[in-house]
N, C-alpha and C positions, 0 to 999 in steps of 0.2 A: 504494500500500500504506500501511494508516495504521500508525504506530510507536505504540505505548503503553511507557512507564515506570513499572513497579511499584517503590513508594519506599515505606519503613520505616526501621528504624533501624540493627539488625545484618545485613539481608540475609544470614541466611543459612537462614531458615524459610518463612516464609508470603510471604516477596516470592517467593522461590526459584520456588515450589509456582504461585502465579500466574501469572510471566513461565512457566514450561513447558506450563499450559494454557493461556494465550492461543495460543502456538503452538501445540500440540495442536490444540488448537478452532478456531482461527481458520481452519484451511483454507484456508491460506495468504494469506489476505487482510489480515495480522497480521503486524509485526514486534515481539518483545516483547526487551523488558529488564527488567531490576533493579539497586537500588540502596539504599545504606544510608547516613543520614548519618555513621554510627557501626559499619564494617562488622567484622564478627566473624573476617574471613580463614578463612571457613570455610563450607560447607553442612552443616545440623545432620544426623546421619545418620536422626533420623527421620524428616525430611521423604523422607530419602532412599528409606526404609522404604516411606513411607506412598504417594509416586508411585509405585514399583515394583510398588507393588499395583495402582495403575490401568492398567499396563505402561507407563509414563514413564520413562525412566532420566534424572537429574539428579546422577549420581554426577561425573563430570565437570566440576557450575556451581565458579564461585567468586563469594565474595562481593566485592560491586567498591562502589566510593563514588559518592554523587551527585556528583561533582566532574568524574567521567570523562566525564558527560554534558556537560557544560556548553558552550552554544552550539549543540549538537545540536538538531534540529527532533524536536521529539513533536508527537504528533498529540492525546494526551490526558495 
């Protein structure tokens, strides 16, 4: 399975929105995360808005640091 890390800054928008389609998408062939160097301790609620409309729920993410990863094997 390959892992992919979606990195920004506040992770709490458009990384968010990412890491839940690669899962989505991926069809399980995908492990996804996110990251932010500067995270906002938050997921913005319109992202949360805007997945809801593609039927994703991401109410649940939190926003986490690139720090967490570190040493982790990604694949991209």
């Amino acid at each position: 399975m390959k892992r992919v890390l979606v990195l920004c800054t506040g992770n709490s928008c458009r990384s968010q929105m990412a890491e839940a389609l690669f899962r989505e998408l991926g069809n399980g062939l995908w492990e996804s995360f996110s990251a932010g160097s500067a995270p906002s301790c938050y997921v913005h609620p319109l992202a949360i808005e805007a997945m809801n409309q593609r039927g994703i729920d991401i109410s649940n993410g939190s926003s986490k640091s690139v720090s967490e990863f570190e040493g982790q094997e990604i694949s991209w």
